[in-house]
C-alpha positions as CSV (number, residue, x, y, z in Angstrom):
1,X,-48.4,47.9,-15.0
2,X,-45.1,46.4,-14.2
3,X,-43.4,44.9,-17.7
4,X,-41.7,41.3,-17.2
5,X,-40.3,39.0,-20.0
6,X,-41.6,35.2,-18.4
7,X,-43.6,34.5,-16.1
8,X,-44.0,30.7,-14.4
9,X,-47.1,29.7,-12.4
10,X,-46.2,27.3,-9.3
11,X,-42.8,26.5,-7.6
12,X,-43.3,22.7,-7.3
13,X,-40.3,21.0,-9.0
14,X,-41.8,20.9,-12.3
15,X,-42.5,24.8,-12.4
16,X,-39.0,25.5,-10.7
17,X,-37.2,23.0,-13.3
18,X,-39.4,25.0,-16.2
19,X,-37.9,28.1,-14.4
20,X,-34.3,27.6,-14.5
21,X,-34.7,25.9,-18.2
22,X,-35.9,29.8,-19.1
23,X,-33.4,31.7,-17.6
24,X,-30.5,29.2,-18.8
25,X,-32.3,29.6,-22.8
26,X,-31.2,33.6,-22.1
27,X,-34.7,34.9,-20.4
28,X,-35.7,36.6,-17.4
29,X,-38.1,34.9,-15.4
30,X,-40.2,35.5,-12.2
31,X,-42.2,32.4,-10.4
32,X,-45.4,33.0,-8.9
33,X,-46.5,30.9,-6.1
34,X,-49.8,31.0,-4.5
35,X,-48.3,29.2,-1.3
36,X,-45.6,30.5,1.6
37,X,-43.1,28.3,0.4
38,X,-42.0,26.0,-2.9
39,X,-42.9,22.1,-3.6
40,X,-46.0,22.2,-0.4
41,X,-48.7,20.1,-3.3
42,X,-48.0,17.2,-5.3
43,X,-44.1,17.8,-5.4
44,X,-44.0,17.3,-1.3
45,X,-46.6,14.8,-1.2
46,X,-45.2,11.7,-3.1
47,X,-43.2,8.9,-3.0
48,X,-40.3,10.3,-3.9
49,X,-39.0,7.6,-6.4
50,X,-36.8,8.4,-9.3
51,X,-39.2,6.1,-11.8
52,X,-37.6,4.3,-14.8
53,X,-40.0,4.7,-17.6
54,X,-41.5,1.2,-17.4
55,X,-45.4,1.6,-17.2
56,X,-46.4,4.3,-20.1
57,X,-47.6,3.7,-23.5
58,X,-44.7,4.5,-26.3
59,X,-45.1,7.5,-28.2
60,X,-46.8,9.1,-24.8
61,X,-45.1,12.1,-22.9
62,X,-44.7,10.2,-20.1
63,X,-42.7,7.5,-21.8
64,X,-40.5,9.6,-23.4
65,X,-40.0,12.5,-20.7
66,X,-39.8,9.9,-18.0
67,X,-36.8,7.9,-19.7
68,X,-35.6,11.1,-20.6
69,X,-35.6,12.9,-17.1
70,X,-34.6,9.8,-15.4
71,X,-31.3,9.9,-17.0
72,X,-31.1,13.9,-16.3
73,X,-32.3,13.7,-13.0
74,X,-29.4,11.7,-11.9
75,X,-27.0,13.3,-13.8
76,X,-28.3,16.8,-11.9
77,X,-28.1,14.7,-8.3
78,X,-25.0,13.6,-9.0
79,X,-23.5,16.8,-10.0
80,X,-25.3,19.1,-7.3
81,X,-25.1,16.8,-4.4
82,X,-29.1,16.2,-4.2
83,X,-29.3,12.9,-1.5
84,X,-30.5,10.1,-3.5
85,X,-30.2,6.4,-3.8
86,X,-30.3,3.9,-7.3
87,X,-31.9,0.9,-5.1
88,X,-34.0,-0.8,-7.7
89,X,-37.1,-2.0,-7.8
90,X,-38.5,-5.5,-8.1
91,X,-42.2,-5.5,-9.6
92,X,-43.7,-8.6,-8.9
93,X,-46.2,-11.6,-9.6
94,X,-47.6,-13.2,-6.5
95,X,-49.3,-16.2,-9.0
96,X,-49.0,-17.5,-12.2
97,X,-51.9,-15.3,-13.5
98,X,-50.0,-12.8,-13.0
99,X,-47.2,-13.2,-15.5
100,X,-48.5,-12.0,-18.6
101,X,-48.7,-8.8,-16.5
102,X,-45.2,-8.6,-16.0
103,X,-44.8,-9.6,-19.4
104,X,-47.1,-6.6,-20.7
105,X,-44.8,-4.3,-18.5
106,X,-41.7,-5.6,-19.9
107,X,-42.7,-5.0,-23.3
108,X,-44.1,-1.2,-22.4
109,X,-40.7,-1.0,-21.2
110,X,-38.3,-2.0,-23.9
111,X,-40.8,-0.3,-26.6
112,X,-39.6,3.3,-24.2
113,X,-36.0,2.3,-24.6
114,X,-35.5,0.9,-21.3
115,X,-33.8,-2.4,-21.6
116,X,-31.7,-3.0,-18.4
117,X,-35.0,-5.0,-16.8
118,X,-34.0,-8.5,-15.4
119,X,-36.6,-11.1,-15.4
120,X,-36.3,-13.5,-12.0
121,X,-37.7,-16.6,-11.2
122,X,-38.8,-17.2,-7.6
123,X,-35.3,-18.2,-6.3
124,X,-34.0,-15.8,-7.9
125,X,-36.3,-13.4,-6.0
126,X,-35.5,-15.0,-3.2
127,X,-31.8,-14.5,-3.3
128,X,-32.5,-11.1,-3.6
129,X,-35.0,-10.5,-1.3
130,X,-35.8,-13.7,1.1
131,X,-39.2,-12.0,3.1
132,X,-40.6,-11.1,-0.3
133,X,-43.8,-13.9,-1.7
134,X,-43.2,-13.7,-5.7
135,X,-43.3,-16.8,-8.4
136,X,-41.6,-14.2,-10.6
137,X,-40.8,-10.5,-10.9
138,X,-39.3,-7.7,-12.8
139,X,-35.8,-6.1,-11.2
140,X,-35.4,-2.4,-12.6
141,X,-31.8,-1.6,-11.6
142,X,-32.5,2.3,-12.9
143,X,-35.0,2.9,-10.4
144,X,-34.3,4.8,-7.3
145,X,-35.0,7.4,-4.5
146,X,-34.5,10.8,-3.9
147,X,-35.2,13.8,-1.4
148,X,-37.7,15.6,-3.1
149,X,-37.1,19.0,-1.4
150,X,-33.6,18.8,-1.8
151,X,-33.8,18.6,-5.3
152,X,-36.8,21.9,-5.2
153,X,-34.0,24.0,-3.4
154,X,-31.3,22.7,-5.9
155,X,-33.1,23.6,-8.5
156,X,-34.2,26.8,-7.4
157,X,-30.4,27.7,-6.2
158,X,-29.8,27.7,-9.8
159,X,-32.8,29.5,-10.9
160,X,-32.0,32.3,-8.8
161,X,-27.7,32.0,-9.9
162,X,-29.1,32.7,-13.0
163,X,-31.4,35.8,-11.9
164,X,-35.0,34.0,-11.6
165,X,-37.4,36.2,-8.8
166,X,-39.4,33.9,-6.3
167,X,-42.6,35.3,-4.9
168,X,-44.3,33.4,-1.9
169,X,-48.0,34.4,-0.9
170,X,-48.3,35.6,-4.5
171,X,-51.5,33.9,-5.7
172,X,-52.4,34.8,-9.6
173,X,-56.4,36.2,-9.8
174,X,-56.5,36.5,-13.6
175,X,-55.2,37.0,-17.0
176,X,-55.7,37.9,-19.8
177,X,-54.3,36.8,-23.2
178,X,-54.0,39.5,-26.3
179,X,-51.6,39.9,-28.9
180,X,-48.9,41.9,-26.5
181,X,-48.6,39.1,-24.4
182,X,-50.1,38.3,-20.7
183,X,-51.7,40.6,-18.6
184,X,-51.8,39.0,-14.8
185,X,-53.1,40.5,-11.4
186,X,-51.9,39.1,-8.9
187,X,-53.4,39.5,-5.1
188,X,-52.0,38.5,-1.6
189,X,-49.1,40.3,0.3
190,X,-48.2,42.6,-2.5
191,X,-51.1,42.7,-5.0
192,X,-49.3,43.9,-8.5
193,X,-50.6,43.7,-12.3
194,X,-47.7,42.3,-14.8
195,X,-47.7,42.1,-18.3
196,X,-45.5,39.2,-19.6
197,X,-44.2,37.9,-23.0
198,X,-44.2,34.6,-21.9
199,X,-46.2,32.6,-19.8
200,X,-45.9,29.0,-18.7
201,X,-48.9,27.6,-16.2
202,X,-47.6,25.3,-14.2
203,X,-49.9,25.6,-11.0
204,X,-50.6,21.4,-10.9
205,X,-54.3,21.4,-9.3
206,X,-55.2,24.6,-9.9
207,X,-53.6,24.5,-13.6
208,X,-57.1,24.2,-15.3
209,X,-58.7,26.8,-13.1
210,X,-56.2,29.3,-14.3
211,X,-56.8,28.1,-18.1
212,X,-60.8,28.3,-17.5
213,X,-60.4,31.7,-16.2
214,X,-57.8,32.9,-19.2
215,X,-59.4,35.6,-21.5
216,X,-58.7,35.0,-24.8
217,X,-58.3,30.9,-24.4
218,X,-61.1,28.7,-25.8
219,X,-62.8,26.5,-23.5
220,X,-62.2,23.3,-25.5
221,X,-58.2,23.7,-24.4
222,X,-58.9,23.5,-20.3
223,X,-59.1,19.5,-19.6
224,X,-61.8,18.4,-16.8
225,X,-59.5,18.1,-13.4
226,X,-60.0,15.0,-11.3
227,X,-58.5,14.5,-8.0
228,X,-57.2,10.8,-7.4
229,X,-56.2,11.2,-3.3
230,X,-53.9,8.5,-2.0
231,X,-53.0,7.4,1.8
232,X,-49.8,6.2,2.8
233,X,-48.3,4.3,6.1
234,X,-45.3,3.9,7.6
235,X,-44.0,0.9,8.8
236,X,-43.2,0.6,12.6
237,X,-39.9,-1.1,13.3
238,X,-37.0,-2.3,10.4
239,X,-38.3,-3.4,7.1
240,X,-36.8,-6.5,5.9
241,X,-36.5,-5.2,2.5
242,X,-33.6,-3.3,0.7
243,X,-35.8,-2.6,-3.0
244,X,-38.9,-0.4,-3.5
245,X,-41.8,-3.8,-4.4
246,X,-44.4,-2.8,-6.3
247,X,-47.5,-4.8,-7.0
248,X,-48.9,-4.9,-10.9
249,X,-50.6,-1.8,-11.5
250,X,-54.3,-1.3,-10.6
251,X,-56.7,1.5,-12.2
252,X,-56.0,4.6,-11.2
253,X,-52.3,4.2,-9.5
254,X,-49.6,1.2,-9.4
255,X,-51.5,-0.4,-6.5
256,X,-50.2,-0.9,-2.5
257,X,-46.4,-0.5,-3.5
258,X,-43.5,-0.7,-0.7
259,X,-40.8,2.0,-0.8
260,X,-38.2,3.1,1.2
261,X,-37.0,7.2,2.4
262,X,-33.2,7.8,2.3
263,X,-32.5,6.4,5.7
264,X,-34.2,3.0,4.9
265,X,-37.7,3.5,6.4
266,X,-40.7,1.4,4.7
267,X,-43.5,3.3,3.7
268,X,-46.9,1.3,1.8
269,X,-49.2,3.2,-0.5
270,X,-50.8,5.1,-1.9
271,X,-54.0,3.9,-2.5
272,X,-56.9,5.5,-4.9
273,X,-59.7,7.7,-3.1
274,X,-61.4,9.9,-5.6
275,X,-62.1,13.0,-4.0
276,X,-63.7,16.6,-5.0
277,X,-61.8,18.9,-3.0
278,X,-57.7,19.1,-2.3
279,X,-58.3,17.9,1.6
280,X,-54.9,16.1,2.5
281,X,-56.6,14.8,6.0
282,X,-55.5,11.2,6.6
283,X,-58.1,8.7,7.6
284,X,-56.7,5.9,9.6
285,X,-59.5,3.2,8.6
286,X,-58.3,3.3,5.1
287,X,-55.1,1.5,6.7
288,X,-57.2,-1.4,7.1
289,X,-57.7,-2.8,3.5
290,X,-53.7,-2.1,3.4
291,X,-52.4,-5.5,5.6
292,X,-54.4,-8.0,2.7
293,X,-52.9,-6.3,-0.1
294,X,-49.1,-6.3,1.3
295,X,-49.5,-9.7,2.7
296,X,-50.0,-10.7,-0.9
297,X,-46.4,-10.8,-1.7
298,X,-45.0,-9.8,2.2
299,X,-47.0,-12.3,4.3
300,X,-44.9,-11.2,7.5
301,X,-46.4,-8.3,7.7
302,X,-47.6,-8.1,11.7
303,X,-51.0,-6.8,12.8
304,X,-50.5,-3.3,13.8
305,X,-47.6,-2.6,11.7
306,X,-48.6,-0.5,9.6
307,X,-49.2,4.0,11.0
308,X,-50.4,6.8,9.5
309,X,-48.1,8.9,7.5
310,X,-49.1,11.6,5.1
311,X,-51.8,11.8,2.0
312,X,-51.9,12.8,-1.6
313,X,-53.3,13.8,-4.4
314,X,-52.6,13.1,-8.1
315,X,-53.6,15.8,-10.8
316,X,-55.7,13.9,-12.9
317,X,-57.3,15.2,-16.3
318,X,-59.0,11.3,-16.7
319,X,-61.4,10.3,-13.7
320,X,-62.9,6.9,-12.6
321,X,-63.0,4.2,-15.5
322,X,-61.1,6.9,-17.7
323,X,-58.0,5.2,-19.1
324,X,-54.9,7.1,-17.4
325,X,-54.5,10.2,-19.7
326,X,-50.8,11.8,-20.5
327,X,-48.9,14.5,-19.6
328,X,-51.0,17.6,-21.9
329,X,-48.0,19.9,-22.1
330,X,-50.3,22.6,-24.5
331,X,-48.0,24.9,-26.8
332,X,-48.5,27.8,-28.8
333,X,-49.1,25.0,-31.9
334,X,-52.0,23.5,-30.0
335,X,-54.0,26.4,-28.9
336,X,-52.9,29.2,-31.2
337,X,-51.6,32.0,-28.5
338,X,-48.2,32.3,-28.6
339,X,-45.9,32.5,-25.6
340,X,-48.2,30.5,-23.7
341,X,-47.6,26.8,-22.3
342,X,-50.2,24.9,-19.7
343,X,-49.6,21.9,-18.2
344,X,-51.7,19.7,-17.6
345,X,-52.2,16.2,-15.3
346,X,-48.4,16.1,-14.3
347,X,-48.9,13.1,-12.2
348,X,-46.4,10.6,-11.7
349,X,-43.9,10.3,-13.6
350,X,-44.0,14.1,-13.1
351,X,-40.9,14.3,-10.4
352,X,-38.9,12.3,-12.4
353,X,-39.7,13.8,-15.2
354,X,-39.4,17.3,-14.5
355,X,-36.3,18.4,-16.2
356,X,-37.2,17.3,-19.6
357,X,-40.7,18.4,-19.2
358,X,-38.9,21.9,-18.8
359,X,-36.6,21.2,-22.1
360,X,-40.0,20.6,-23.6
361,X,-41.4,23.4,-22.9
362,X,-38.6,25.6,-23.9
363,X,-39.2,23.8,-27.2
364,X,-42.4,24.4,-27.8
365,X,-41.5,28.4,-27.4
366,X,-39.1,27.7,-29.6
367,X,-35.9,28.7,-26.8
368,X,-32.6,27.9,-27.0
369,X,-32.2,24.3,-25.9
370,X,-31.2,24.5,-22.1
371,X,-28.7,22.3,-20.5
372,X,-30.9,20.5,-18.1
373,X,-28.4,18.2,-16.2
């Protein structure tokens, strides 16, 4: 049996984030990744916006990782070349009703230490944005957009400068946990066993399944998974619009929200589909029920408009009529093994997020704090 000092499960950008955070505290690491290349789950399948922080609950992971990793992220862009754009994002109110909403959001937002939101008026949104129906909104300057897989290959450029191994087609089959450490098998091109000192599970959908099938872990730590699927659309033609325009949030997601690729394209979703298997097949109909929610605050939007673009699928630990559960980021202090971190339902904020959630879990193995940005 092969002997390696970490081991990280899943090269999306959070496992490849957690990856270079290892080898930068000193370690040697090797990724596992079940798939023929890095980032083809959650990490390639979002909307790519750099989030500011505004939505969570204080005190939650996500409120304090988000706000955290925002401000690393585009350090790390900045620094590394990684295309992205600080475009701002109006959230809006399409009636009076609707205020207190914003109002709720403004005060999540301050309470997480983000305080550069603008409150606008209707003229004001109209100045900013003429096409765009609102009696009042919320501007987020620190919101922006990013090329997802250009910041996976950043990142793992620098995980392998500082000596992390990659291996595609390398899908784990089990482990066990004892007082030595992690004993893995691993199947596909090149079926190994590995013992490791350290372990970090970062496999998004299939992070629970790994943690059910872990000898040596209690059932009570492995969360329920839920899969929330979401469709997008493109817009055909230019988009009037130069921020991402986001609804208030509904259950589940943060409703039928516009945003915009690097080179300007319009793009309107996702919506919420509760599914029970990770099928990413794109169902025109559900492009239907899109037009009424856009024409709420975009009431240009022409018939037709709207095509098929791509699908999916958050990994959710809370299902349908669950309040939206946090980031579970489980260290050796909450299930007693040591060297061992799962994570759990890293949703959105996830991408944005992803550097600190890898300082955090050099923390909870107690590391030497990495430089992240």
């Amino acid at each position: 049996m092969e002997r390696v000092d970490s081991v990280v499960i899943g090269a999306g950008v959070v496992g490849l984030a957690v990856a270079r955070a290892l080898a930068l505290a000193g370690r040697e690491v090797l990724v596992l990744e079940a798939e023929s290349a890095i980032g083809t789950g959650t990490s390639a399948r979002n909307s790519e916006v750099i989030h500011a922080g505004l939505y969570y609950p204080h005190g939650s992971l996500k409120a304090r990782l988000c706000v955290q990793g925002r401000q690393q992220l585009y350090a790390f862009c900045q620094r590394t070349g990684v295309a992205h754009r600080r475009c701002g994002k109006l959230i809006v109110a399409v009636d009076d009703a609707q205020r207190e909403g914003l109002a709720q959001i403004r005060q999540h937002a301050l309470a997480n230490g983000v305080s550069d939101l603008r409150e606008l008026e209707a003229d004001q949104v109209h100045a900013l944005e003429p096409d765009l129906h609102a009696v009042a909104a919320l501007l987020s300057p620190s919101t922006g957009i990013i090329d997802s897989h250009g910041l996976m290959l950043a990142l793992q450029g620098e995980a392998e400068a500082q000596g992390v191994l990659l291996a595609l087609r390398a899908p784990v089959s089990a482990i066990a946990c004892d007082d030595q450490g992690f004993a893995i098998e691993v199947g596909g091109d090149s079926p190994m066993r590995l013992h490791a000192d350290l372990l970090v599970n970062s496999a998004g959908h299939g992070a629970p399944v790994l943690a059910a099938a872990m000898r040596g872990l209690a059932p009570a730590h492995v969360p329920q998974a839920w899969f929330a699927k979401g469709s997008y659309f493109s817009l055909a033609g230019r988009t009037p619009f130069t921020h991402l325009v986001y609804p208030l949030p509904e259950p589940g997601g943060l409703g039928t929200h516009l945003t915009l690729d690097l080179a300007g394209r319009a793009r309107f979703g996702p919506d919420v589909e509760w599914v029970d298997t990770l099928d990413y097949t794109l169902d025109p109909r559900r492009g239907e029920c899109f037009y009424a929610a856009i024409r709420r605050y975009w009431s240009g939007l022409a018939d037709g408009a709207l095509q098929p673009a791509y699908t999916g699928i958050r990994p959710k630990i809370s299902g349908p009529g669950q309040a939206n559960a946090d980031f579970r980021i489980d260290g050796p202090a909450h299930h007693g093994i040591a060297g061992l971190v799962n994570l759990f339902g890293i949703e959105s904020p996830g991408l944005s997020s992803a550097l600190a959630i890898a300082d955090h879990v050099c923390a909870l193995l107690e590391l030497t704090e990495p430089v992240s940005a």
